[in-house]
N, C-alpha and C positions, 0 to 999 in steps of 0.2 A: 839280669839280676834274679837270683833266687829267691824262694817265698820266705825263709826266716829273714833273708838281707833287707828286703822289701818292707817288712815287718818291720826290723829293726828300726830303718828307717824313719819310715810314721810315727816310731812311739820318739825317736829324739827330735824329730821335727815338730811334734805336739807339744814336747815341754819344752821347747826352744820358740816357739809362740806364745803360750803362756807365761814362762818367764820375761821375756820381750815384750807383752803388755803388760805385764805387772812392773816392769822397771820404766815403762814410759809412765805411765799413769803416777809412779811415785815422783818419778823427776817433776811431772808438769803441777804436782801438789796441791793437784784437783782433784775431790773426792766427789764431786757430783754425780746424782743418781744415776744418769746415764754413763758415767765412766764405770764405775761400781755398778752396773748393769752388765756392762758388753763385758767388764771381770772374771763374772759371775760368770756369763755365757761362755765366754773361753775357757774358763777352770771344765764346766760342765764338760763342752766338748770335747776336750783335752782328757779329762777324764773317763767319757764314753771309748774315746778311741785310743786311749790305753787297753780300757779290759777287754775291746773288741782284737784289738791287736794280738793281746796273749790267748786269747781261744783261739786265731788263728794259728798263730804258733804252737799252741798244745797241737794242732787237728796236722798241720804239715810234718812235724816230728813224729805222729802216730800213723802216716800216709795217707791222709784223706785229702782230696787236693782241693785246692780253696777254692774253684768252679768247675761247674759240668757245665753241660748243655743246659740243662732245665734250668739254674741260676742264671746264663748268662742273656737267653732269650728272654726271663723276667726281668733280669738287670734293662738290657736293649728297653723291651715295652714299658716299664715302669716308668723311666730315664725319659719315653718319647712322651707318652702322658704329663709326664713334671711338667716338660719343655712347655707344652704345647697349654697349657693351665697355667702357670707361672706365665708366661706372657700376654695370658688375656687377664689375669688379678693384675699386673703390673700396668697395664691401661687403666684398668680402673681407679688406682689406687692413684697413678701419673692425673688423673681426673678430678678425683676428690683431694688430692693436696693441690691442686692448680685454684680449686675451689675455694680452700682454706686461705691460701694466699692473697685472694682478692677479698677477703673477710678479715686480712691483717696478721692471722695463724701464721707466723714464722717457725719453722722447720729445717735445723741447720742437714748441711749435705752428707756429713757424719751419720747423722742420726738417720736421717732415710737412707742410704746406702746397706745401715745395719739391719732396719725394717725390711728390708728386700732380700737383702741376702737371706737375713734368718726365715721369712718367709717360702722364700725359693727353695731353700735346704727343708724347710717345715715338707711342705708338698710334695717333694721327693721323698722322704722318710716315709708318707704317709703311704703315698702311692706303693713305696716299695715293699713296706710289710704289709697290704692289702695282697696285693701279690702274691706275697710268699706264702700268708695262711690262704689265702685262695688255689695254688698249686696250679696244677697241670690244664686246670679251665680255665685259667686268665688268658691263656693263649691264644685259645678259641677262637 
């Protein structure tokens, strides 16, 4: 597959998500904070990887190819840093709701799956544009 098809891709698979949670959440005719939260979250993201999509698109149309070597060695080490940080916060976290639960804190499996993931994804973002404004010495 090529990189505008690729592209393409991502940006109907985005609003084909979006749409798909906005039509559950109307059917299920729950409007509670946390539906209208993870809403919110999927519009957001949906919408980040729209306009990330179309820069990539301008930058393939104009020949710049969407990774080198220096993107892809920060991509790799960033990605191993997440891994490796996201699974010792996800102990912690497996710890302190264990905690909450025998203090009666109930926590449906929805809502922590979302806490984590959005967490897991937070970490990697962070890590990744540490990275990239740090450049060629993250390698190091």
């Amino acid at each position: 597959m090529d990189g505008q098809a690729r592209i393409r891709a991502m940006i109907a698979i985005s609003a084909l998500v979006v749409i798909g949670c906005a039509i559950a959440i109307a059917a299920l005719g729950s409007y509670a904070f946390w539906s209208m939260a993870v809403l919110l979250v999927l519009v957001a993201i949906a919408i980040v990887a729209v306009l990330l999509s179309w820069k990539a698109l301008r930058d393939v149309r104009n020949g710049i190819p969407l990774q080198d070597e220096r993107s892809r060695s920060l991509t790799a080490r960033a990605s191993h840093v997440s891994f490796y940080s996201s699974m010792y916060l996800l102990l912690a976290l497996a710890f302190v709701f264990a905690v909450f639960e025998d203090q009666g804190v109930e926590i449906s499996n929805s809502e922590l799956l979302f806490f984590l993931v959005a967490i897991m994804g937070s970490i990697h973002i962070t890590v990744s544009t540490y990275y990239n404004k740090k450049g060629a010495r993250a390698l190091r």
